[in-house]
N, C-alpha and C positions, 0 to 999 in steps of 0.2 A: 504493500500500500504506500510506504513510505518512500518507495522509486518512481510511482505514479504519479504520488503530487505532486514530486521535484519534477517530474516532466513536464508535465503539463504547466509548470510556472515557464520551464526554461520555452514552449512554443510558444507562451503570449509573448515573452519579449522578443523570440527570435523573429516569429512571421510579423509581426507588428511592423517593423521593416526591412523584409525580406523581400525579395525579385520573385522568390516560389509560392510565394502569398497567390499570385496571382493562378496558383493550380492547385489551391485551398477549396476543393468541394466537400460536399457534406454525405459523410459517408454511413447509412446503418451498418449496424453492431449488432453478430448473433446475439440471440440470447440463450440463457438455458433451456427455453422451453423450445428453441429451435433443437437440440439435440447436440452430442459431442461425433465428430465425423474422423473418418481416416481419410489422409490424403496423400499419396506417394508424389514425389518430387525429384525426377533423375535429370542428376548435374555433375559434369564434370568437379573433381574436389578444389580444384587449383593449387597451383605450382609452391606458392605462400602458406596459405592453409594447410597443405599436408607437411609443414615439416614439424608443426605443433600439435595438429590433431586430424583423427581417423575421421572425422565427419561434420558436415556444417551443424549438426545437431549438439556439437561442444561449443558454440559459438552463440553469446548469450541473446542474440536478437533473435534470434529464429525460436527459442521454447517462450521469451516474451510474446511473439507474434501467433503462434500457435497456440495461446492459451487467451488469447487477446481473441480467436476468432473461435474458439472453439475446434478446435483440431488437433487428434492426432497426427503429428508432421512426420513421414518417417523419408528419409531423405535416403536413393539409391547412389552409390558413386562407381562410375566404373573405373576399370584400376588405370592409373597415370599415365597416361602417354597411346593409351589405346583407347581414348575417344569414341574417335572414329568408326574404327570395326566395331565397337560396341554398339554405337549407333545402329549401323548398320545391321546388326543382328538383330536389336531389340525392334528395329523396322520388321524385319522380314519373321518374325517370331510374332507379330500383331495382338502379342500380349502386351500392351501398354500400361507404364505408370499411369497419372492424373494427370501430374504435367511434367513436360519436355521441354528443359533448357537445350537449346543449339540452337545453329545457325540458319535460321531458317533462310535468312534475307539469299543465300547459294542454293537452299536446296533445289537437287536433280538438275540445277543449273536454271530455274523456273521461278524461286522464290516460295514464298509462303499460300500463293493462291495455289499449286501442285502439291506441297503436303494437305491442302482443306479440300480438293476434289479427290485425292488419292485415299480419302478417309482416313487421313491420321491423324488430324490436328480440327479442331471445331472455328466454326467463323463466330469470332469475339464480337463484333460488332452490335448487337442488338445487346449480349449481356452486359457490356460494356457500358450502353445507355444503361442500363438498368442498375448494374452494382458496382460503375468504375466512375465516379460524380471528380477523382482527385488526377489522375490519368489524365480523361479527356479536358477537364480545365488546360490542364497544363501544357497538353497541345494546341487547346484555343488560344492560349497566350501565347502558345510560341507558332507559329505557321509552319516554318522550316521544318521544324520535329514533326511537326504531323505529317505533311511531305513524305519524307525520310519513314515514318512510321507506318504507313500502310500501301495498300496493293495500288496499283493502276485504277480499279474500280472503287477504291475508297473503304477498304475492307480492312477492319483490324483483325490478326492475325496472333497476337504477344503482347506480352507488356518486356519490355527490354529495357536495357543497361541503357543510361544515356548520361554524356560530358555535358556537364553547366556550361564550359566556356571554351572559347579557343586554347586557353591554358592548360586546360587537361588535355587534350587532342591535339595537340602539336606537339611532339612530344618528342619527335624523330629528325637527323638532318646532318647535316657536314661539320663536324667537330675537328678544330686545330689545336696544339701546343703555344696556347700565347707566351709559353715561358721561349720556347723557340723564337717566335717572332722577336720577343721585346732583345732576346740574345744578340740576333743579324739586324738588328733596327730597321722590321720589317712594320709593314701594314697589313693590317686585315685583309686576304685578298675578296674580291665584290665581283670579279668576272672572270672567266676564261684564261683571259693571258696572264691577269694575275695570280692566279692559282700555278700557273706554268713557272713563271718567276717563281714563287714561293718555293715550290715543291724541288725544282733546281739547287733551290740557297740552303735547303733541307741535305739535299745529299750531296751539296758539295763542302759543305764549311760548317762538319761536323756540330751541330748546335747542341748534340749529347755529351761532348767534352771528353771520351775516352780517347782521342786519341786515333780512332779505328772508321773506316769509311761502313760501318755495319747500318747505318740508318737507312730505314724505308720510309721514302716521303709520303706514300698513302696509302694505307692497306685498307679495302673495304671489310666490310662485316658480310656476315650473310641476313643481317635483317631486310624487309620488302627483297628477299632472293628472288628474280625472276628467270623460271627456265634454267636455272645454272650460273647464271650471269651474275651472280654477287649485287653489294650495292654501287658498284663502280660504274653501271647505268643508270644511277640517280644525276651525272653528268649531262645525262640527257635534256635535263630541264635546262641549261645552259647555252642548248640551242634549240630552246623551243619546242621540247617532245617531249614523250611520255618514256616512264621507266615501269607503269604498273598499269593495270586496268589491262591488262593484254596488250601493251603497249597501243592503245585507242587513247584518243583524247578530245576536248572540245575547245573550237579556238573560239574568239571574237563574237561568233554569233550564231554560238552554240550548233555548232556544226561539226560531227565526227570527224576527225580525223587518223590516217592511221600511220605511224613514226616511222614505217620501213620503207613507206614510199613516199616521206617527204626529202628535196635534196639535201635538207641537213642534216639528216643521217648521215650519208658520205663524208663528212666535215668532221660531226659528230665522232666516225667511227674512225676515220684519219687521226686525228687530233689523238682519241687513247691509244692508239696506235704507237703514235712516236711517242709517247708520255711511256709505256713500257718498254721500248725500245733505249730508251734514254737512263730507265732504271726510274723510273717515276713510280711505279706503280711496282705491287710488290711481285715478284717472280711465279709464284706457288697461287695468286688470288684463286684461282679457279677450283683448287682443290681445298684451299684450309676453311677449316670452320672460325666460328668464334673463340671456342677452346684455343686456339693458336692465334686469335689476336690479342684475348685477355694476356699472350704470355708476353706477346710481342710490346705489348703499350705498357705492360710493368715492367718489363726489360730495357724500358727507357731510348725503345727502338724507333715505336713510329710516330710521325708530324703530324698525321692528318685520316683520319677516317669518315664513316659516314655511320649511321647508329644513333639509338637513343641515350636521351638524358638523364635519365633513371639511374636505379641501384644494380639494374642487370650492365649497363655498361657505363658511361661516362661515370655516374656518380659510382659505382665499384671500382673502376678502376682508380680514383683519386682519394677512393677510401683505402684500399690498399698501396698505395705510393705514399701517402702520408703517415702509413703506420707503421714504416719503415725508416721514416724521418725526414722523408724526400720530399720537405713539404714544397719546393720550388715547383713541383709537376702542379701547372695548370690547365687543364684541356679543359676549353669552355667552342660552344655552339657558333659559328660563325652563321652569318645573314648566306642566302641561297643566293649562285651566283647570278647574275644580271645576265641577261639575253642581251644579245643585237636591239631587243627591240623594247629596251627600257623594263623589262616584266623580271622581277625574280619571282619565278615559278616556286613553289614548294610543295609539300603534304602535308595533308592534315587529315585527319581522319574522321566520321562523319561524328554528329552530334547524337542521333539516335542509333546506334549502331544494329546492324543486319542479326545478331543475336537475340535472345531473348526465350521468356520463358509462355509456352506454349500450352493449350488444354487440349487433352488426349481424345479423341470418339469414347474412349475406353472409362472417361472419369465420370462419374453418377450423380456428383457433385456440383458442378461445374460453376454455380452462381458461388458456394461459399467462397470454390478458388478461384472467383473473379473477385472476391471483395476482400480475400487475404492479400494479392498478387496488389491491389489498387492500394493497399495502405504503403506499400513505399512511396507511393507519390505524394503523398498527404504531408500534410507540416508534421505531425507526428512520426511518422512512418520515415519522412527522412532523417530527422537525427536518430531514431531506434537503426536503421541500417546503416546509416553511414559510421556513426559513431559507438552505438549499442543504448541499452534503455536505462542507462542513469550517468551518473558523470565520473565514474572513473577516470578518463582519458580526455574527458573537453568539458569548456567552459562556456560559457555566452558572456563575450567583450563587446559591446558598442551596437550589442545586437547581434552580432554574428557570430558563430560557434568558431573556437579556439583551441587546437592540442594543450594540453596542458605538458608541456616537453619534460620541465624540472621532476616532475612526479614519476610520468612514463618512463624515464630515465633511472632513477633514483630509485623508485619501485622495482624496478626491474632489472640487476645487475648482468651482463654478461649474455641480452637478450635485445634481439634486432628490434628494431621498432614498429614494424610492419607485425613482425610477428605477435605482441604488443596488443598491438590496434586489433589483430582478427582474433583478438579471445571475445571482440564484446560486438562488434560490427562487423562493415564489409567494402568498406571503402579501399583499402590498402591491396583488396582484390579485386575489385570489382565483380562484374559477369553476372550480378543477381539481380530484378525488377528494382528498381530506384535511379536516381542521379546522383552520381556522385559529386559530393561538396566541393567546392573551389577551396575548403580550408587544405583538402590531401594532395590538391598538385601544387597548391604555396609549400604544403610541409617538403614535398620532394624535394623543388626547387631550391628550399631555402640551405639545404644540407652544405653543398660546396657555393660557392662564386660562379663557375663556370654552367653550372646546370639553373642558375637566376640567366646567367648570359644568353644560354643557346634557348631557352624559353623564351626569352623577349626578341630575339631572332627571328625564331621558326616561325608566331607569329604574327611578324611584318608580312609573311611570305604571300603571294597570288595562287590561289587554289580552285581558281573558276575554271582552269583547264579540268579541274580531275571527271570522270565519268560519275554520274549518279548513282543513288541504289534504283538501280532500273532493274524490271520483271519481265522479263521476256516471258511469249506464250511458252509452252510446252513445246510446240513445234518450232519456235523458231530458236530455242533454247536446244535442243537437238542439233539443228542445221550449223546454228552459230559455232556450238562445241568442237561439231565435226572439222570444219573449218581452219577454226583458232587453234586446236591444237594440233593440226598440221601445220599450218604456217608460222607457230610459235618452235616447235622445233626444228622446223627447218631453219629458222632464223636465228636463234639462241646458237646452232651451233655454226653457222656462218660467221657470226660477230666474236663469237669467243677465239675461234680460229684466225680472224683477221688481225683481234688485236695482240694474238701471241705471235703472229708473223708467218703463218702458215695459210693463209688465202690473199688471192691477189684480189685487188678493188674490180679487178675487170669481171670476177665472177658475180660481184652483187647485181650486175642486171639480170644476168641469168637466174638468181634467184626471185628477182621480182618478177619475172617470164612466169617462173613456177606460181608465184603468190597469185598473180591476175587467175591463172589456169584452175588454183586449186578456188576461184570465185572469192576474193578478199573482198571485190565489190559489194558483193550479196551480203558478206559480214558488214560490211560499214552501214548498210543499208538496213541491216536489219538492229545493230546498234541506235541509227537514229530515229527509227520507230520507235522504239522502247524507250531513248532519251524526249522525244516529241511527248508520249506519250506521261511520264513521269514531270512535268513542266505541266502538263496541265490537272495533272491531281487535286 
């Protein structure tokens, strides 16, 4: 009782003036005499969560929420790392939980209207109206997210994971060594030839100080991998293309384009070309994973990557050089280079994202776990998930919820922070029905200098090139598939070969010969149906 009141003080002050006020509906609340219900809920565990506990059900917001709605919660996990097949069993087995976290926004390559005609997933939309009052505010408030949130035909399908702000969602991007720079009395590089400069002054005028010409000016990561190609095709926005979406993209006036048959490709592909030819780029990118660059950038070897600003890379690696004493490593986010044509292109990823937690044909229930799933969106519902249901770990400062760091810390010797945060909430993982607080991408950022840097960076970035959550039909989700993954591997290994020096430029026509033949037209075309069609939601 006594975690209930302090709640409920801490929502008057927070929504009072809060921006999520604005998707503050008015939700009923079983009662006893409604009955107590079972409700199965299959989620992957996440990466975070399992190194503290076997199951979201040790996780103090979910036994609050389940006794809040009357429910027994019983949560399936399948084992780490095989999602996937698990998925896919638990499809083809048509014995269904209740509900179903994934991804629906890819499935079958169709989206969420092909799981709701395939009989596996139920159309939310009417219960929605009926027992989701904090949900649908909150996409009347925001347009975009409603957008983002439903089918072509206007069909809710999930309640899903959604980023508050550009802050959480820009998260990924080209990180340098300013300790390098400020060493050679360099600049930021902002375009193409300046990175060329940099990356030169990298490996010629040792800026690690051993002594030894061992420096790799830029090893990519394999985050956004596409096709094999590392992130060392995230250079591609630099001339104006795409490095993801199936290398498609939309220019000026929203019109598909697609990056193998524009002539900046050729420029594009020249350019990394001589950059490994020159020793720019590191010898092995095609093969090494992450495991081998975390060793390389604590080895004190490389200038320049591409990867996120988080605890899995930037900010891991600067927490391991500094606890070594090397507190001079500073690798912070540089601004995306500038185009020819004034644009630094970026990534950011969507605001409502393509996951989310889904209600099975199979669930009996369906209205309760439309009104358990809507309380993440409520003013209540988001501090019990983001934070958990009392104040252990945050405060309300000026109105707005605060980590309490000195306590987290203090409390807890010899224990990550993240890990910390997921005994009572679900913010520091995210992937569960809510939005998560702009307080947990401040806390990330605020760890190093460099990870506040490359966040204010990433974004500045221009992100009207990237392709939408568009839904193609069935059939042309089919046709497009066929397609793109013929012309994505045929192209993945032309480029990877060109830029080790093992294809000549004179073969990329011959390949785009093939790309017309294998009907790339019919893919772009069938792209801009689905993007027309998403624009007018």
């Amino acid at each position: 009782m006594k975690t209930k009141c302090i709640l409920v003080l801490l929502i008057l002050v927070f929504f009072s003036v809060s921006l999520l006020s604005a998707g503050g509906g008015q939700q009923s609340r079983p009662s006893a005499a409604d009955g107590r219900v079972t409700l199965t809920y299959w989620t992957g565990i996440g990466n975070k969560i399992m190194e503290t506990a076997q199951s979201w059900a040790e996780i103090t917001c979910w036994p609050y929420i389940a006794d809040r709605f009357n429910v027994d919660l019983q949560f399936i996990h399948p084992a780490f790392g095989q999602e996937t097949e698990a998925f896919n069993l638990l499809l083809a087995s048509r014995t269904l939980p209740d509900i179903i976290w994934s991804n629906w926004g890819n499935f079958q390559g169709a989206g969420p209207a092909r799981a709701i005609s395939d009989g596996i997933i139920i159309d939310l939309t009417d219960l929605m109206k009926d027992h989701a009052p904090n949900y649908l505010a909150l996409l009347d408030a925001n347009p975009e997210w409603r957008r983002q949130a439903v089918t072509d035909d206007g069909v809710h399908s999930r309640f899903p994971y959604i980023y508050q702000t550009r802050l959480a969602n820009s998260f990924i991007g080209f990180q340098i060594r300013q300790d390098w720079l400020n060493k050679l009395n360099l600049s930021m590089p902002t375009n193409i030839n300046e990175w060329h400069a940099v990356l030169t002054a990298f490996k010629n005028n040792d800026p690690n100080g051993n002594g030894l010409a061992d420096e790799i000016p830029f090893s990519p990561s394999m985050q956004h991998n596409q096709a094999g190609l590392s992130s060392l095709a995230a250079f591609r926005l630099a001339f104006g293309l795409s490095f993801h979406f199936n290398s498609f993209y939309l220019d000026a006036n929203r019109r598909v384009q697609y990056t193998y048959l524009q002539p900046a490709y050729r420029e594009y592909l020249e350019t990394m070309r001589r950059w490994y030819a020159e020793g720019l780029i590191d010898s092995e990118f095609i093969t090494n994973d992450n495991r081998v660059l975390t060793a390389q950038m604590t080895s004190n070897q490389v200038g320049a990557t591409y990867a996120g600003y988080g605890m899995g890379f930037l900010g891991n690696w600067t927490s391991i050089m500094h606890q070594r004493g090397e507190t001079d490593f500073f690798l912070v986010g540089t601004p995306f280079p500038r185009a020819r044509d004034g644009i630094n292109r970026g990534f950011s990823d969507l605001f409502v994202l393509p996951v989310g937690a889904a209600i099975s044909t199979s669930c009996r229930n369906a209205a309760r776990a439309v009104q358990m799933l809507d309380f993440g969106y409520s003013p209540e519902g988001h501090l019990v998930l983001n934070f958990g249901p009392d104040q252990t770990v945050f405060s309300i400062v000026n109105g707005q919820p605060q980590y309490r760091m000195e306590d987290i810390i203090t409390n807890n010797p010899g224990l990550a922070v993240d890990s910390v945060l997921l005994r009572y909430g679900m913010a520091a993982q995210g992937g569960a029905p809510f939005v998560q607080d702009q307080a947990y991408s401040e806390l990330v950022v605020s760890m190093f200098p460099g990870q506040r840097i490359a966040a204010d960076n990433y974004m500045q970035a221009d992100i009207s090139w990237q392709i939408p959550p568009i839904s193609p039909t069935s059939s042309e989700a089919a046709e497009l598939s066929a397609i793109v993954t013929e012309a994505n591997t045929l192209m993945a290994e032309f480029e990877s070969r060109f830029i080790l020096g093992l294809e000549s430029m004179s073969n990329l026509d011959s390949r785009i010969a093939a790309l017309r033949n294998m009907n790339i037209n019919r893919a772009i075309q069938i792209m801009q149906t689905a993007v027309d069609r998403y624009y007018r939601r």
